[in-house]
C-alpha positions as CSV (number, residue, x, y, z in Angstrom):
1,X,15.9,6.3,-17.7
2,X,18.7,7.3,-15.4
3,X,21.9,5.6,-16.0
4,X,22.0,3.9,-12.7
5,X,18.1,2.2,-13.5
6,X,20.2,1.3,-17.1
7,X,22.9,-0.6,-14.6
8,X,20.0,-2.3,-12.7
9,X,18.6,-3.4,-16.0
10,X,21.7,-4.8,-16.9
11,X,22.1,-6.4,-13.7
12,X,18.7,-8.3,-14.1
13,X,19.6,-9.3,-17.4
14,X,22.8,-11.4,-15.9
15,X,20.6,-12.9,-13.3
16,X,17.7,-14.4,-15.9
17,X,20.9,-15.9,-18.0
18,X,22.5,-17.1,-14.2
19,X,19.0,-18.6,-12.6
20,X,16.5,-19.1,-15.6
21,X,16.9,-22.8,-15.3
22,X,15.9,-22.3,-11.3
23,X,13.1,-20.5,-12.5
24,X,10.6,-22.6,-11.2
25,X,12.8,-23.9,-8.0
26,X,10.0,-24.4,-5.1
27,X,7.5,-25.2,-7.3
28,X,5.4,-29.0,-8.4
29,X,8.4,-31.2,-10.0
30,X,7.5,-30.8,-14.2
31,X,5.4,-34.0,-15.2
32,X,7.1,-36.6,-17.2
33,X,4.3,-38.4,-18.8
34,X,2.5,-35.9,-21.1
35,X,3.0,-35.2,-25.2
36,X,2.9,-31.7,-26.2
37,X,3.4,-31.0,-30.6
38,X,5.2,-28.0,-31.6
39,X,7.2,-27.8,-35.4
40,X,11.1,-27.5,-34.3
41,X,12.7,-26.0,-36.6
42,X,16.0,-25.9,-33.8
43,X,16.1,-28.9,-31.6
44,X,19.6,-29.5,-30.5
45,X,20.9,-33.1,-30.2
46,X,21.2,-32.0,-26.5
47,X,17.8,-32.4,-26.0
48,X,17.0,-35.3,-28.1
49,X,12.9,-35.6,-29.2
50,X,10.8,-38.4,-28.3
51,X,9.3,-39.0,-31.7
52,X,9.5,-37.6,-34.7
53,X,7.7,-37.5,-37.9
54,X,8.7,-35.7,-41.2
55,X,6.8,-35.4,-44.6
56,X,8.4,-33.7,-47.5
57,X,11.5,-32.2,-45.8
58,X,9.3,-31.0,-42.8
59,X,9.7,-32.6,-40.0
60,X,7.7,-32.3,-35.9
61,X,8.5,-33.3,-33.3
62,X,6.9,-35.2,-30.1
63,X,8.4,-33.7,-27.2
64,X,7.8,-34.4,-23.6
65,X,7.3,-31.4,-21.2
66,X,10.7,-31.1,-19.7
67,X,12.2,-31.8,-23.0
68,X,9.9,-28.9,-24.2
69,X,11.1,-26.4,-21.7
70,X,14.5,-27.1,-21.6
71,X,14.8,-26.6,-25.2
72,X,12.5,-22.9,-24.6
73,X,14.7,-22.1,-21.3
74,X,18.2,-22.4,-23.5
75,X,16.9,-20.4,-26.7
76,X,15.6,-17.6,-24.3
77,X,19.2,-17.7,-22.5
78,X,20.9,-17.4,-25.8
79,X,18.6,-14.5,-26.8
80,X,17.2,-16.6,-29.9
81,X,14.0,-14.7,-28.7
82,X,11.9,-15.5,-32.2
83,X,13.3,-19.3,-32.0
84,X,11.9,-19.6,-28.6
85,X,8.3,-18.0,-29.2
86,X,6.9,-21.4,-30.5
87,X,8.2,-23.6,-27.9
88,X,6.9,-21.3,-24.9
89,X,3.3,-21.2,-26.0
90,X,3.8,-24.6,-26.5
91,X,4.3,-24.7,-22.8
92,X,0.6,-23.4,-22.1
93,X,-0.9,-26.9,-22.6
94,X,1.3,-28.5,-21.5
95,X,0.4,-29.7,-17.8
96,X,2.2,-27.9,-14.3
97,X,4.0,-25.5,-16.8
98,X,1.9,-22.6,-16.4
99,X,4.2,-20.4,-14.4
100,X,7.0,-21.3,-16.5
101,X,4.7,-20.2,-19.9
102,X,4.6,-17.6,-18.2
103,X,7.6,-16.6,-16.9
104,X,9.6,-17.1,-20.5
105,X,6.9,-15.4,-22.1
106,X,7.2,-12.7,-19.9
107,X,11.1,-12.7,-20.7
108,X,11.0,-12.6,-24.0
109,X,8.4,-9.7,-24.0
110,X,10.7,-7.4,-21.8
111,X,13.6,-8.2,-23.6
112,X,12.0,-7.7,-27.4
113,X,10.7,-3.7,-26.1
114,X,7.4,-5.1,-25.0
115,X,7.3,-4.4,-20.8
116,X,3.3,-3.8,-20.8
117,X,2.8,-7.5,-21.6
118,X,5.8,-8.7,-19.8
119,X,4.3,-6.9,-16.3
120,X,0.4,-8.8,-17.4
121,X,2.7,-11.9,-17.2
122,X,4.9,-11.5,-14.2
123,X,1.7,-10.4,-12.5
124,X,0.0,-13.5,-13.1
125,X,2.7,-15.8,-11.8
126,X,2.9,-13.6,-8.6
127,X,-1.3,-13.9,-8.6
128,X,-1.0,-17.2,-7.2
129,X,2.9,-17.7,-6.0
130,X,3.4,-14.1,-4.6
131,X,6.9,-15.5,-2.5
132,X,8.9,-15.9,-6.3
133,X,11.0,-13.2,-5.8
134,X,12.9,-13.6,-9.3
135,X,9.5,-12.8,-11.0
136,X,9.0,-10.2,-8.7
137,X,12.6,-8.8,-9.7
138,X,11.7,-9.3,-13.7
139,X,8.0,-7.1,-12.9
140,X,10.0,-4.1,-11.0
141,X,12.6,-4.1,-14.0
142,X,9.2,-3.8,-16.5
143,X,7.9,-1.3,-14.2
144,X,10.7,0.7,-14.3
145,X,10.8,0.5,-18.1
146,X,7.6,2.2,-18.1
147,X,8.6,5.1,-15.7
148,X,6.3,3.3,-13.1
149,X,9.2,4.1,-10.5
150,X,6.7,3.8,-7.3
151,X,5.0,0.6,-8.5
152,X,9.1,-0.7,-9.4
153,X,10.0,0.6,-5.7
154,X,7.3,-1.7,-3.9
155,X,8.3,-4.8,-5.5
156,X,11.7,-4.3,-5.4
157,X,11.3,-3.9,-1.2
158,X,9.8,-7.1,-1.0
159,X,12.2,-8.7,-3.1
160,X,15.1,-7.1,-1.0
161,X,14.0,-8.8,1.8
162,X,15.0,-12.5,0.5
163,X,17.7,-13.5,2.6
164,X,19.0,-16.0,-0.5
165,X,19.8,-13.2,-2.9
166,X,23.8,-12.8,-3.4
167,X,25.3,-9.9,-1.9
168,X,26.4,-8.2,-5.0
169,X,22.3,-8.0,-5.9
170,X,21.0,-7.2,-2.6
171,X,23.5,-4.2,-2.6
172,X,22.7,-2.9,-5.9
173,X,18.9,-3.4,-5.3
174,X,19.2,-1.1,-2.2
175,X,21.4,1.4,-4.7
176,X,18.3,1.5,-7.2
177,X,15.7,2.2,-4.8
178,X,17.9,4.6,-3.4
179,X,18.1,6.5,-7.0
180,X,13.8,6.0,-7.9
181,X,13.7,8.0,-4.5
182,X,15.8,10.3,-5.4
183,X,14.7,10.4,-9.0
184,X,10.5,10.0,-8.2
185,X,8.9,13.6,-9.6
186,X,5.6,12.9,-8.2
187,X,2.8,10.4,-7.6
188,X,-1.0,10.4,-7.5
189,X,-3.9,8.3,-6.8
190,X,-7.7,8.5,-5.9
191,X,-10.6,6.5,-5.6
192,X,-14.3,6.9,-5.3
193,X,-17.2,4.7,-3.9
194,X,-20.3,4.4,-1.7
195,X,-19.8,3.4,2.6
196,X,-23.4,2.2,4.5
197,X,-22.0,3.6,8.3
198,X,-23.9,2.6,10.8
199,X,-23.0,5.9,13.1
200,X,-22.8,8.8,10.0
201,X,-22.2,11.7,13.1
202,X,-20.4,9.9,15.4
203,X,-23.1,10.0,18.8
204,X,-24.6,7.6,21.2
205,X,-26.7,5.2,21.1
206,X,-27.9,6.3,25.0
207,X,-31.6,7.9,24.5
208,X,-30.9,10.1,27.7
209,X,-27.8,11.2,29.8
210,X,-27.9,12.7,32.9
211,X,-26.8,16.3,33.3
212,X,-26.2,18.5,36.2
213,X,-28.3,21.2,37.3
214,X,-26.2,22.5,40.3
215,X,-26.6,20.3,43.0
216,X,-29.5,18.3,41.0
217,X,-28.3,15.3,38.9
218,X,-31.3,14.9,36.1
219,X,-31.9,12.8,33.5
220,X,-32.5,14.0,29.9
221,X,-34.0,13.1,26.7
222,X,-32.1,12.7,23.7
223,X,-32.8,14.4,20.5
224,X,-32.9,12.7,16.9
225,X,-29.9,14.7,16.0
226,X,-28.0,14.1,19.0
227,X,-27.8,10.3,18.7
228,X,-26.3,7.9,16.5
229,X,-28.0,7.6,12.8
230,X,-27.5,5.4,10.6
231,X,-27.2,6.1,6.8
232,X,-25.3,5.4,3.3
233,X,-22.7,8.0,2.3
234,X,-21.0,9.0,-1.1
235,X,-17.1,8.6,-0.5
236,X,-14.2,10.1,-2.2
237,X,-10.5,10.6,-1.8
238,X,-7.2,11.5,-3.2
239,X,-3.5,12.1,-2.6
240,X,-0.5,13.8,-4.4
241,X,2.9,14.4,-4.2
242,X,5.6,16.5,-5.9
243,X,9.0,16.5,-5.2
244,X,11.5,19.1,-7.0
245,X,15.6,18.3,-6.9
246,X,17.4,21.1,-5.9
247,X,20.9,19.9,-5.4
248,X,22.5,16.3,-5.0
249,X,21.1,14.9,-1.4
250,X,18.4,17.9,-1.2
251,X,15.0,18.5,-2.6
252,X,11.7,20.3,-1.8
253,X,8.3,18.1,-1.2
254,X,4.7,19.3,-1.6
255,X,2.1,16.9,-0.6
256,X,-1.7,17.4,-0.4
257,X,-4.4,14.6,0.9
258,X,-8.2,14.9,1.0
259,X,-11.1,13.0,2.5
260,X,-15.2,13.9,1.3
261,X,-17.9,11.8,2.6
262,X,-21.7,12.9,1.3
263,X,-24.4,11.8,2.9
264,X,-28.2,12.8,2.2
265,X,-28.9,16.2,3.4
266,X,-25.7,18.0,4.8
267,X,-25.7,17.6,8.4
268,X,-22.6,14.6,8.7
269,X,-20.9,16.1,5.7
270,X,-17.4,15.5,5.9
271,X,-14.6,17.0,4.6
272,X,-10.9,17.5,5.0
273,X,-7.7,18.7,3.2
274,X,-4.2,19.1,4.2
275,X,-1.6,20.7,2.6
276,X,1.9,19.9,3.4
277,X,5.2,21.3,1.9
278,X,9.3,21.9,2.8
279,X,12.5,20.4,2.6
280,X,14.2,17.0,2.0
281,X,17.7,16.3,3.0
282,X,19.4,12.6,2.2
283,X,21.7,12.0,4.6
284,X,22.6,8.5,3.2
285,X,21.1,5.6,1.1
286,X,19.1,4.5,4.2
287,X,18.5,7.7,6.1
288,X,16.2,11.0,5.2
289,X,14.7,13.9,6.6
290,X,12.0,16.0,5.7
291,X,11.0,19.4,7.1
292,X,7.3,20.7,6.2
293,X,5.2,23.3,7.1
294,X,1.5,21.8,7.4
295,X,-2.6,23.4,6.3
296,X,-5.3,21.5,7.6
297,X,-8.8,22.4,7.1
298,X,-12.7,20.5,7.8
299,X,-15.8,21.1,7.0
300,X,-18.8,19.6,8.9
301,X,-22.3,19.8,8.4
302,X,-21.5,21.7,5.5
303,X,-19.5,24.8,7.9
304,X,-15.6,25.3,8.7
305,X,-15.6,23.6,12.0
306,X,-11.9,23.1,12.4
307,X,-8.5,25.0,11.0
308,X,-4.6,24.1,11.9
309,X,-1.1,25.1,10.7
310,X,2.0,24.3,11.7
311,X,5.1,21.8,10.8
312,X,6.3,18.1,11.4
313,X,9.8,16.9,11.1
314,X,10.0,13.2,10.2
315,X,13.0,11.1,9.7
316,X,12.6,7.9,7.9
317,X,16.2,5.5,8.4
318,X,16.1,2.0,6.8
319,X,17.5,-0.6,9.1
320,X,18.1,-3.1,7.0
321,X,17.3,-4.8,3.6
322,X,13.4,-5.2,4.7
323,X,13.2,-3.3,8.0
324,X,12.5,0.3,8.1
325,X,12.1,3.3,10.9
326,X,10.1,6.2,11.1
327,X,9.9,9.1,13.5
328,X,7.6,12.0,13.4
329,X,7.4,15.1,15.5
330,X,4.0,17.3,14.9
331,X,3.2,20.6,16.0
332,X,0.3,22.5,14.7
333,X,-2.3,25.4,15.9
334,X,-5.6,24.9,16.1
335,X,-8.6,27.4,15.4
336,X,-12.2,26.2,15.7
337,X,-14.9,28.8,14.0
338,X,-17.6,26.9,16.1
339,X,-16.2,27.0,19.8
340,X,-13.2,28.9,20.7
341,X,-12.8,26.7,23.5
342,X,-10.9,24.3,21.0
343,X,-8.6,27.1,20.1
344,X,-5.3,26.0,21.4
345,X,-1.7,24.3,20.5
346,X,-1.4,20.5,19.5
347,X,1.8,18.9,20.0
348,X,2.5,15.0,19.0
349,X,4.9,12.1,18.4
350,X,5.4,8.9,17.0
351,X,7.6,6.1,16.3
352,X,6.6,3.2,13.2
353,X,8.2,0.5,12.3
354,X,8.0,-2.0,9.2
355,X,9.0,-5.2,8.7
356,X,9.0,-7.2,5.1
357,X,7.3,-10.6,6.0
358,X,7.6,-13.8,3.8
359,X,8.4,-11.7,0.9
360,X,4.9,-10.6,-0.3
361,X,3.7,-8.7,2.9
362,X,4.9,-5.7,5.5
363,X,3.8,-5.7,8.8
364,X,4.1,-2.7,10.8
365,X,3.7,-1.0,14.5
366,X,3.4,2.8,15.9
367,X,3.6,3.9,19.0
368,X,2.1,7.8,19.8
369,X,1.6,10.3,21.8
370,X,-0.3,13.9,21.6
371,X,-0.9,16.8,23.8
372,X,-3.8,19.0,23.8
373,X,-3.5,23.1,25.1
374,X,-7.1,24.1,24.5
375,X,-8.5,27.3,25.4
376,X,-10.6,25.2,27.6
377,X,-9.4,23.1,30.3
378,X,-11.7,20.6,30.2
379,X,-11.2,20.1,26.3
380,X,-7.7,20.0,26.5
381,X,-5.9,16.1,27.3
382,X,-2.8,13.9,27.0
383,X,-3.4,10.8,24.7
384,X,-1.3,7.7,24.6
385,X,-1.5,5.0,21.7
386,X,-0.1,2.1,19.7
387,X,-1.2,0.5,16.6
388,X,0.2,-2.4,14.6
389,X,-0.9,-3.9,11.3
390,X,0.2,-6.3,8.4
391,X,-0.9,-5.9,4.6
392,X,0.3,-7.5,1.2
393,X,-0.2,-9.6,-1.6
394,X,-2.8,-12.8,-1.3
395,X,-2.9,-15.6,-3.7
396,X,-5.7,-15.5,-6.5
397,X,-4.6,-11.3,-6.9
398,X,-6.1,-10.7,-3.7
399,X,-4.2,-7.7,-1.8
400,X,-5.4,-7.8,2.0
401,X,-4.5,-5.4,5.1
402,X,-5.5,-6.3,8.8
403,X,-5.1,-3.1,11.2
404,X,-6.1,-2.2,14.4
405,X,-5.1,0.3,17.9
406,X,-6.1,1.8,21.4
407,X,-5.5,5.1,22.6
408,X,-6.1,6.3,25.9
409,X,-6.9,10.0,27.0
410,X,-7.4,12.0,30.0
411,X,-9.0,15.6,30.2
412,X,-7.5,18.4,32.3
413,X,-10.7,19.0,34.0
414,X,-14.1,17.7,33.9
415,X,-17.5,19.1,31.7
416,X,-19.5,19.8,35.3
417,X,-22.5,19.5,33.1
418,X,-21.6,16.3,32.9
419,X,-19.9,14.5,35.3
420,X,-17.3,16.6,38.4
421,X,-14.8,13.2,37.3
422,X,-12.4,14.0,35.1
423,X,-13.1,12.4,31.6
424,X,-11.2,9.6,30.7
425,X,-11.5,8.0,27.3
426,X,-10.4,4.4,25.9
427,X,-10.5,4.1,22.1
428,X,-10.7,1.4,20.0
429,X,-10.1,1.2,16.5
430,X,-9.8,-1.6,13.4
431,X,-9.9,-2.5,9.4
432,X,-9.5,-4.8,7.5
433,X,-9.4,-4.2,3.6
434,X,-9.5,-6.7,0.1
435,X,-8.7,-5.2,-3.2
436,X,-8.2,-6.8,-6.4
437,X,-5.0,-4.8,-7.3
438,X,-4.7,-7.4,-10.9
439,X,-8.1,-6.1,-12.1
440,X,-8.6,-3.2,-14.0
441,X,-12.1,-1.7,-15.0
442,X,-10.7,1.5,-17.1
443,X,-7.7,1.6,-15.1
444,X,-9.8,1.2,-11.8
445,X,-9.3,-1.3,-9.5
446,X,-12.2,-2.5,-7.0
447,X,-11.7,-3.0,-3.5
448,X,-13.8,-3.4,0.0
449,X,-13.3,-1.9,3.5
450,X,-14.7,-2.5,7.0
451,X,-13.9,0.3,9.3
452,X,-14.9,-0.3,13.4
453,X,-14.5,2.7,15.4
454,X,-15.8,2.7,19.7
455,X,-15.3,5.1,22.4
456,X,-15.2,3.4,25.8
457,X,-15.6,6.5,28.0
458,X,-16.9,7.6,31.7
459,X,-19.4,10.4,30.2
460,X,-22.1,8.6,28.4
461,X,-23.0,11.3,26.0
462,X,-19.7,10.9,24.4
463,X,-20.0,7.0,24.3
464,X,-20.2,5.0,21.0
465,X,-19.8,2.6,18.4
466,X,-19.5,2.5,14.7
467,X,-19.7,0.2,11.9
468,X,-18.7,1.5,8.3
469,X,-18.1,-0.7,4.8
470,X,-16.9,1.2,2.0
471,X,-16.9,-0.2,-1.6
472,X,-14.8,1.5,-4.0
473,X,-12.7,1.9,-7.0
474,X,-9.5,3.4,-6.7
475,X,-6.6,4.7,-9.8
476,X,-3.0,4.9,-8.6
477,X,-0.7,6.6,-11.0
């Protein structure tokens, strides 16, 4: 572990001896009416017993619950770790005490070399009180004892965001995630499952659209294959990242995604990866910049329909503890094997910003814009756009994410087969996901999507509507 995580350890350590006994502040007040039996072998006169029986020079004591966890709350604060263990699983029957059981418990795990069942613990408490940012503190200093530097980044963002943390922490917070960026090697993740889409390729519903035939207008029947089918599709997808150090405040990034969907037969077959690599300059603990050079390829229908290269400059500045900016500029060739009238140059922008909200969630907007050169007039467009969405931690384990945007476009010039008006197109897009993050099927963890896609546009053969669910399994590493 790098010396400055070591100093964050430290740090965490002085805060559970400083705010243990505020452990549970915000919570149900601790019951005063119900008996718990443990042995005490340590009972200071401090905390004087309620009963107490002995029989042959052993004695136990009947302690009330607050008696109980006062006594567990000081040996954990004087490190009498062993002393402790008997009184906190006391605490599991006793009634209203089950975030502190868990909390000491978890304590005493990470301090006695055991941060795998110390994270199981802190998880639990967060399951079902996911604003408690001192457990959320304790579960990003477990994750960092296991090298889990992403997972430790995460927690430590939302806990940043707490506007009653001292100074001193919230400073030294920011330094740490400053150093797990710096410090991060690489992550991975990927998940598999099955999507029933109402709209596999994208068409209209519309059983005929009229064409023109010079000065004749005509209507004309639809094919099976040129309107929207319906079907169930297998789904799969991945992402990785490598970053290499190659001098104080520089490094080089390589990052690769890809999409496949499956569906019976070949014809919607979807596939897409992009390759993206270059450098990484820190200008300050809030503020990078990332050069990369950029490889896209898709397959459709089981052919290369679509290729692109180029590079995107992003800058990423935090603004404050829980408020971050991002800026990307995009420009990239593209090469279609299908129709060379989407040959041309794509050129974008966009601006997101994130927001940490009530300390278990970050809410976010974008704003874009994109411009299409095609080899074709009437392919090539400007497109405008904005999209805004929150996602976080739920009670009960749930994570959730609400998302949704509009674009507009307008074509240089119109498809005369279609229509002599320019094409104008108004998009509509949204999703809403559930995952159970806190279970784990073989390191798997299960989650649902709902994806709803519509093109609102003046040329009906390009009209349509989609509906897609995707169930899924996903491994983050």
């Amino acid at each position: 572990m790098p010396p400055a995580l070591k100093r964050f350890t430290a740090i965490a350590s002085v805060m559970a001896s400083l705010a243990l006994a505020n452990s549970a502040r915000g919570e149900e007040s601790v019951p005063q009416l119900a008996i718990a039996e443990v042995p005490a072998p340590a009972i200071s006169a401090a905390t004087p017993p309620a009963a107490s029986t002995c029989v042959h020079g052993k004695c136990e004591f009947r302690l009330s619950p607050s008696q109980l966890l006062a006594i567990a709350e000081r040996l954990v604060v004087e490190k009498k770790y062993n002393e402790a263990r008997p009184f906190v699983a006391a605490l599991q029957s006793a009634p209203g005490l089950e975030l502190q059981y868990n909390f000491l418990g978890g304590m005493i795990a990470l301090e006695t070399g055991d941060p795998k069942t110390a994270t199981a613990r802190f998880r639990s408490i967060l399951k079902d009180n996911p604003a408690q940012t001192r457990v959320r503190l304790e579960l990003a200093r477990a994750l960092l004892m296991q090298g889990k530097f992403t997972a430790a980044d995460y927690h430590l963002r939302l806990a940043q965001d707490d506007e009653d943390l001292p100074d001193d922490i919230a400073r030294q917070i920011s330094n740490v995630r400053s150093i797990i960026r710096s410090n991060r090697k690489w992550r991975f993740g990927f998940d598999f499952g099955f999507a029933p889409d109402s709209n596999i390729n994208s068409a209209t519903n519309a059983e005929t659209v009229d064409v023109n035939f010079g000065p004749v207008r005509l209507p004309v029947t639809l094919n099976e294959e040129a309107r929207a089918r319906s079907g169930v599709g297998m789904t799969a997808s991945m992402y990785a990242s490598l970053r290499i150090p190659a001098a104080e405040d520089l490094a080089f990034v390589f990052d690769t995604d890809a999409s496949f969907v499956n569906y019976e037969g070949k014809d919607a077959d979807d596939h897409a990866v992009q390759l993206a690599a270059g450098p990484e300059l820190t200008l300050d603990n809030n503020t990078r910049v990332t050069a990369q050079g950029v490889g896209l390829m898709r397959w459709y229908g089981g052919r290369l329909v679509t290729r692109q290269f180029g590079s995107k400059l992003t800058l990423q500045h935090d603004l404050s503890s829980g408020q971050r900016l991002g800026v990307q500029l995009d420009g990239r060739r593209t090469e279609s094997p299908v129709n060379s009238g989407y040959n041309g140059w794509q050129l974008g922008v966009n601006a997101t910003y994130e927001q940490v909200i009530a300390k278990s969630a970050i809410a976010s907007g974008s704003i874009y814009a994109r411009r299409e050169f095609m080899n074709e007039d009437a392919y090539s467009n400007t497109t405008f756009g904005f999209s805004a969405g929150i996602g976080g931690e739920l009670p009960f384990g749930i994570n959730a994410g609400l998302s949704g945007g509009v674009s507009y476009s307008k074509y240089d010039k119109p498809q005369t087969v279609f229509s002599f008006d320019d094409r104008t197109d108004w998009r509509y897009q949204g999703r809403v996901y559930l995952g159970l993050r806190q279970f784990r099927l073989a390191g798997f963890s299960p989650s649902i999507e709902y994806r709803y896609s519509q093109i609102d546009t003046n040329y009906d053969f390009y009209r349509s509507e989609r509906h897609r669910v995707n169930f899924k399994l996903a491994r983050y590493f």
